[in-house]
DOMIGU-691316 format. One line per 4 residues: for each residue x, y negated, z negated of N, C-alpha, C, O. Coordinates in Angstrom, 3 decimals, always signed. Example, Ala and Ser with C-alpha at 12.3 -4.5 7.8 and 13.67 -1.06 7.14 Angstrom:
2
+13.190:+5.690:-7.800:+12.300:+4.500:-7.800:+13.200:+3.300:-7.800:+14.236:+3.319:-8.465 | +12.850:+2.250:-7.080:+13.670:+1.060:-7.140:+12.900:-0.030:-7.870:+13.409:-1.138:-8.039 $
END
This chain:
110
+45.477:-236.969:-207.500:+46.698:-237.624:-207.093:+46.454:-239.128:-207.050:+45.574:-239.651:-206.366 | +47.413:-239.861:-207.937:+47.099:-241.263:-207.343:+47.418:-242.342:-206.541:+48.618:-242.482:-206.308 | +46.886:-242.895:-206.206:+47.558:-244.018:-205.553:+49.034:-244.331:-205.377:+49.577:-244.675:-206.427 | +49.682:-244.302:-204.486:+51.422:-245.137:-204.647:+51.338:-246.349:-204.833:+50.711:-247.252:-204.278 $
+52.371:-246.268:-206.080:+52.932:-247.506:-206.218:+53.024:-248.394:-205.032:+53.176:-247.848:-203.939 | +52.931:-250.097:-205.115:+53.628:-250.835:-204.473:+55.011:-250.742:-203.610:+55.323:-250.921:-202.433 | +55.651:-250.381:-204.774:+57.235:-250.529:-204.595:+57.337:-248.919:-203.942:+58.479:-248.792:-203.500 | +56.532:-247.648:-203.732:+56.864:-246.529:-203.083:+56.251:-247.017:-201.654:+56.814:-246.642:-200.625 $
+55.414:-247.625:-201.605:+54.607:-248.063:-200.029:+55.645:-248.836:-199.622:+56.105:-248.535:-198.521 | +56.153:-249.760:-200.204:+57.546:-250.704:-199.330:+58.657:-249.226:-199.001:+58.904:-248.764:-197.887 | +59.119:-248.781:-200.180:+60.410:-247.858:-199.644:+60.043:-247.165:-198.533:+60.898:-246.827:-197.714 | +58.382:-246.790:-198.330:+58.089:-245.339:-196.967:+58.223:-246.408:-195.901:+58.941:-246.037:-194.972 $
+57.673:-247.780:-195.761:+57.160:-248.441:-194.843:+58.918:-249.001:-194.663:+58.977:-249.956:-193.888 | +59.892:-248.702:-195.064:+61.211:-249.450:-194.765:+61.736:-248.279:-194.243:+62.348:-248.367:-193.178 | +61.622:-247.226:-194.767:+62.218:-245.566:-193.879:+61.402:-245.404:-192.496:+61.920:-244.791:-191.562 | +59.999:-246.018:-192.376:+59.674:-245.761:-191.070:+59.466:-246.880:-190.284:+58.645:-246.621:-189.405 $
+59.921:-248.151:-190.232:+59.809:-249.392:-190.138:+60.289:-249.173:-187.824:+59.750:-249.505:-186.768 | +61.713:-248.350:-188.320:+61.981:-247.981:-186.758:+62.400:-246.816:-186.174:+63.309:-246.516:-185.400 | +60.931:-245.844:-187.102:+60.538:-244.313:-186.577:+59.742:-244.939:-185.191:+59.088:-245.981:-185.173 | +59.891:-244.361:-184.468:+58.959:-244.440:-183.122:+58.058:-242.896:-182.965:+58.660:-241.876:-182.628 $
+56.894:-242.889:-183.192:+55.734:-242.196:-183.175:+55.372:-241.267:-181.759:+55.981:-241.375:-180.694 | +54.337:-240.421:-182.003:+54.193:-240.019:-181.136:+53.369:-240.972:-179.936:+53.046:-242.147:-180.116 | +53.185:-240.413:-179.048:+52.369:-241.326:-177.918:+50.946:-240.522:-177.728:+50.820:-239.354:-177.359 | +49.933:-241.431:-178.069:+48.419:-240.958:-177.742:+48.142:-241.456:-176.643:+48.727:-242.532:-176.514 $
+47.283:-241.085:-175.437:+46.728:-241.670:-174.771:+45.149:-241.627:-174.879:+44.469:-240.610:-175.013 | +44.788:-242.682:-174.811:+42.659:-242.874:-175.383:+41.944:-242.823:-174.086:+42.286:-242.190:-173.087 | +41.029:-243.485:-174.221:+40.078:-243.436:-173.391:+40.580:-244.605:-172.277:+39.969:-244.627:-171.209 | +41.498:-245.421:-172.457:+41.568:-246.231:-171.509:+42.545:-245.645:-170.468:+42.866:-246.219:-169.427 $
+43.037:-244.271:-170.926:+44.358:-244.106:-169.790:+43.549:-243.693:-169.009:+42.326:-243.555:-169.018 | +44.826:-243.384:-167.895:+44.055:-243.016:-166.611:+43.758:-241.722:-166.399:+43.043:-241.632:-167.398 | +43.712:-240.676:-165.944:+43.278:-239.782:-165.282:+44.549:-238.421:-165.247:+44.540:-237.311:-165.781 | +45.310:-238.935:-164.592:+46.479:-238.625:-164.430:+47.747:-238.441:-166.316:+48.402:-237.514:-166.792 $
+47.473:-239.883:-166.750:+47.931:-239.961:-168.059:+47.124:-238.549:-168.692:+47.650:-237.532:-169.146 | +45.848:-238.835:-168.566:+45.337:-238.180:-169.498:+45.649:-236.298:-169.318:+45.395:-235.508:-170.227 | +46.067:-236.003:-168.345:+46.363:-234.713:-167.769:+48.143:-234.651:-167.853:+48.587:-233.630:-167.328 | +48.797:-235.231:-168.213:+50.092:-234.976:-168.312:+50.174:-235.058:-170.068:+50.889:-234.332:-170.757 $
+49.164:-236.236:-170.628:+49.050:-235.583:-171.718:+48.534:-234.272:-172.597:+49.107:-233.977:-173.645 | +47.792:-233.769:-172.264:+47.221:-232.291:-172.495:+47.967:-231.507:-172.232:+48.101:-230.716:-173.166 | +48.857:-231.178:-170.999:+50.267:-230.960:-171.014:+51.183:-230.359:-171.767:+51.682:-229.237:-171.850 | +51.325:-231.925:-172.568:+52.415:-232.098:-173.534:+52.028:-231.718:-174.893:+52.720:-231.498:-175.887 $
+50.593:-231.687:-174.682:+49.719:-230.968:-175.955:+49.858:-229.682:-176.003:+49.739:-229.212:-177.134 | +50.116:-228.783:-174.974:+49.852:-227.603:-174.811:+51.536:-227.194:-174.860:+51.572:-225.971:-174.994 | +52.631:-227.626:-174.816:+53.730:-227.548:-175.185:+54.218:-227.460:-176.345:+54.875:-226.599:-176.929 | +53.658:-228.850:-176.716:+53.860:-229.052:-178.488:+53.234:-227.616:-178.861:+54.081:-226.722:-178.886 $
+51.932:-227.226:-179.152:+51.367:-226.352:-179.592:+52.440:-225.306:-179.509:+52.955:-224.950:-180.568 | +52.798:-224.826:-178.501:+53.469:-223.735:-178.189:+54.772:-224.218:-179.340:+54.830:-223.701:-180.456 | +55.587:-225.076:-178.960:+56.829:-225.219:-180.122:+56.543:-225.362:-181.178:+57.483:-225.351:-181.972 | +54.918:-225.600:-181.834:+55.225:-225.358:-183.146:+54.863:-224.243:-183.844:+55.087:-224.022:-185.034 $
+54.195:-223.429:-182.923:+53.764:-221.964:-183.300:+54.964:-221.231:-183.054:+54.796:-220.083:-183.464 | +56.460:-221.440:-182.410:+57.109:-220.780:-182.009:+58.147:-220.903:-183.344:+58.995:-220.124:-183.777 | +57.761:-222.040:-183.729:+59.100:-222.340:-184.904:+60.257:-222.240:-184.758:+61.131:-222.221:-185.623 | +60.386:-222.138:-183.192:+62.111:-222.721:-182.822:+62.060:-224.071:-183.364:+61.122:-224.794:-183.702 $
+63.513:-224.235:-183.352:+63.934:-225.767:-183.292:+64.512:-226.317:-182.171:+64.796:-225.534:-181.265 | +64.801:-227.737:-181.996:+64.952:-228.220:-181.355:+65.494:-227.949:-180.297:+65.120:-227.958:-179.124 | +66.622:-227.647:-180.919:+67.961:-226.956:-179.895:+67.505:-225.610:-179.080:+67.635:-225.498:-177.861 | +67.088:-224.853:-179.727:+66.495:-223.455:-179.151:+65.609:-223.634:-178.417:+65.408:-222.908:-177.443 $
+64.553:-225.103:-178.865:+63.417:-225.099:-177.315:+64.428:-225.496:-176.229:+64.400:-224.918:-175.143 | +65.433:-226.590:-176.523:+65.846:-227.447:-175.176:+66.952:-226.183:-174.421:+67.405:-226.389:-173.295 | +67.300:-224.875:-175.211:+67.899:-224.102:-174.478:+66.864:-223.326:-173.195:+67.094:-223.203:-171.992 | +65.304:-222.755:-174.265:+64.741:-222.235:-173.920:+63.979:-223.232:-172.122:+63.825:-222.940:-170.936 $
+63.781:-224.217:-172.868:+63.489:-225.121:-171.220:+64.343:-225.702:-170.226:+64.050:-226.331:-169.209 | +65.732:-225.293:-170.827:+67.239:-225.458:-170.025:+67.317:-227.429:-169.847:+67.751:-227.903:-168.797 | +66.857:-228.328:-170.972:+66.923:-229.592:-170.902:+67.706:-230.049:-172.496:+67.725:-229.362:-173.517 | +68.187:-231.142:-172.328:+69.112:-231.710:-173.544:+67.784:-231.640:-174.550:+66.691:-231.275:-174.115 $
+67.997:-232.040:-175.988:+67.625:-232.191:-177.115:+66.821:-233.311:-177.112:+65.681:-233.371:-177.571 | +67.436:-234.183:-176.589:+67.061:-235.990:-176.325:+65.504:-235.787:-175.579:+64.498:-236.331:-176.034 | +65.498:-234.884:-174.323:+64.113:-234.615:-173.868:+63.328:-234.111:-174.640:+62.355:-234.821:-174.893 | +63.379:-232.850:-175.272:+62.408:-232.190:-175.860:+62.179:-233.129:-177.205:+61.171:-232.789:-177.824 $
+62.722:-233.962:-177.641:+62.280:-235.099:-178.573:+61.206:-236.193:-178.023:+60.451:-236.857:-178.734 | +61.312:-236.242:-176.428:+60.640:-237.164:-175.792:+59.178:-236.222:-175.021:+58.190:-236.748:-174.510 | +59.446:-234.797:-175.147:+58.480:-234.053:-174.652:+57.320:-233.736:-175.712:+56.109:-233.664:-175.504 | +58.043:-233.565:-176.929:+57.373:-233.239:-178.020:+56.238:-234.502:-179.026:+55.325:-234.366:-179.841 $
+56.742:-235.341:-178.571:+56.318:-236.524:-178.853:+55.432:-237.387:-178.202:+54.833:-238.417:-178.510 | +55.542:-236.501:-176.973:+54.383:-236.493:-175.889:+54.595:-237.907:-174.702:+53.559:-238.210:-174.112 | +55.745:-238.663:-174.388:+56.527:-239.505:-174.297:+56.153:-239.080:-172.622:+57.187:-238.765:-172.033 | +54.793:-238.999:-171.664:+54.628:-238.567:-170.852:+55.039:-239.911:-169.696:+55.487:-239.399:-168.670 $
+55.007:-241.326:-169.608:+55.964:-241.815:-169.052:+57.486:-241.468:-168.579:+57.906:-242.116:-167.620 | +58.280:-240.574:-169.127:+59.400:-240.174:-169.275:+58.948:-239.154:-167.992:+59.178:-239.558:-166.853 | +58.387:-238.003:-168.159:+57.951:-236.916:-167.225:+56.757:-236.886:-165.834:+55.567:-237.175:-165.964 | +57.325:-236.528:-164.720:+56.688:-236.501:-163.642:+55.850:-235.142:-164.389:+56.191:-234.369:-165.285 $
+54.457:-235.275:-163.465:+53.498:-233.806:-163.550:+54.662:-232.849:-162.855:+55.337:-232.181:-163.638 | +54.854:-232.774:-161.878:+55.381:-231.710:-161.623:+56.580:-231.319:-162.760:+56.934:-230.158:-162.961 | +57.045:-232.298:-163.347:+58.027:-231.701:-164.330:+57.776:-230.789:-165.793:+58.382:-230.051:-166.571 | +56.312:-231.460:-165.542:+55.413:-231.190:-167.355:+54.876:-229.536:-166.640:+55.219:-228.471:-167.152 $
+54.020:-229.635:-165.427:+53.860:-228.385:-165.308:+55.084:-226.849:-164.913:+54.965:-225.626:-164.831 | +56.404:-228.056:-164.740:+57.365:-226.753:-165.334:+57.694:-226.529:-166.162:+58.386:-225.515:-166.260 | +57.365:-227.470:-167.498:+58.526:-226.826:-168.517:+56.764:-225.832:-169.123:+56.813:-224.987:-170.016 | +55.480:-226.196:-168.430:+54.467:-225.507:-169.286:+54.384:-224.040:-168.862:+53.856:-223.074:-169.413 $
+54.936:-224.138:-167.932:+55.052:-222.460:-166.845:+55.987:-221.554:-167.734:+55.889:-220.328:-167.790 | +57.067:-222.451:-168.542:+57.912:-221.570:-169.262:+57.599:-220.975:-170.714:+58.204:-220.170:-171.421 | +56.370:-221.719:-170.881:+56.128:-221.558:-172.519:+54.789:-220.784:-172.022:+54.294:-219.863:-172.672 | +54.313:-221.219:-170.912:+52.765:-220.225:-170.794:+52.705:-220.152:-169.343:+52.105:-220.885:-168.557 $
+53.402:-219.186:-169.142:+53.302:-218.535:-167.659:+52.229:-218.221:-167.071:+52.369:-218.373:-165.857 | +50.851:-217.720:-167.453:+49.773:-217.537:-166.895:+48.830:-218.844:-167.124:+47.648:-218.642:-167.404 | +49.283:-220.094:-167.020:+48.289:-220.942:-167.302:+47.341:-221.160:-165.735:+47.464:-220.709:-164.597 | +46.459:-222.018:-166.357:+45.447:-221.963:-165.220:+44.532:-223.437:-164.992:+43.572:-223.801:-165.672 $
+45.201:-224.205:-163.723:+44.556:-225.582:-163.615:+43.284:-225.614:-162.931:+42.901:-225.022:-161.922 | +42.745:-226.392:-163.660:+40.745:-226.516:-163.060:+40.865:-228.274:-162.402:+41.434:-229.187:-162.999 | +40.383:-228.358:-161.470:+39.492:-229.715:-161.057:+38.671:-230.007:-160.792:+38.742:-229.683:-159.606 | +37.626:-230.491:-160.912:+36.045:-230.930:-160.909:+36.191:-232.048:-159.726:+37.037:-232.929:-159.879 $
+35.613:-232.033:-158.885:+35.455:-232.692:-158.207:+34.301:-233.894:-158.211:+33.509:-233.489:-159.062 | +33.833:-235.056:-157.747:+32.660:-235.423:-158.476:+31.437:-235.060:-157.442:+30.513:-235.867:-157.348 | +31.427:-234.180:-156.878:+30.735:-233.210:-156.448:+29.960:-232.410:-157.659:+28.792:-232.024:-157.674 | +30.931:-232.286:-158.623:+30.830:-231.356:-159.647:+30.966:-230.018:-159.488:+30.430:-229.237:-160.274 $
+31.534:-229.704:-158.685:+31.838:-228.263:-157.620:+33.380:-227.758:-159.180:+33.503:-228.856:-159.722 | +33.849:-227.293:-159.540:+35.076:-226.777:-159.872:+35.618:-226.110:-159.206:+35.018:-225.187:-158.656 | +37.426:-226.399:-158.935:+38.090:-225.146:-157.987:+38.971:-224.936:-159.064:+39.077:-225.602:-160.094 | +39.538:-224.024:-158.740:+40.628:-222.913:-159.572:+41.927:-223.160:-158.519:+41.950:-222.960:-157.304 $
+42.846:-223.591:-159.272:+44.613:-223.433:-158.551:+44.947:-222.781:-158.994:+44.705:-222.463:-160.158 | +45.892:-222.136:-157.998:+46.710:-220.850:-158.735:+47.875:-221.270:-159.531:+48.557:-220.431:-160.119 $
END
């Protein structure tokens, strides 16, 4: 396969010029970021193995379209934890939170 043209790299880079991307969080987030993102990881996963669409997740999590665009995208500013760990209760009901303490002790929440 070769290379794109010039003039095909301008047309993609003008169609996505004001796509807004998903949201990563690195090594600099915090703690908290980094756990509401995994979250939203573990959501996504679920909607894309489910191959609903849009509409059918935001029925299935009883929220508008506009969210699950902002959930899926991982847009975890938008969502309190307690909100991320409800819509994750609905897609994976038996999930299971660990915390390490720096004890290094692990407890189990129900």
């Amino acid at each position: 396969m070769a290379f794109p043209t010039d003039e095909e790299l301008a047309r993609v880079r003008k169609l996505l010029e004001n796509v807004e991307g998903s949201r990563v969080v690195g090594e600099e987030g915090t703690k908290i970021e980094k756990f509401k993102f995994e979250i939203c990881q573990t959501i996504l996963k679920f909607f894309i193995k489910s191959e609903m669409s849009q509409k059918e997740f935001s029925l299935l999590l009883s929220i508008d379209e506009a969210l699950v665009s902002k959930l899926i995208n991982c847009k975890i500013e938008v969502f309190s934890t307690e909100r991320l760990l409800k819509y994750l209760e609905i897609v994976e009901p038996d999930y299971k939170v660990s915390l390490e303490s720096s004890l290094g002790k692990k407890q189990r929440l129900p």
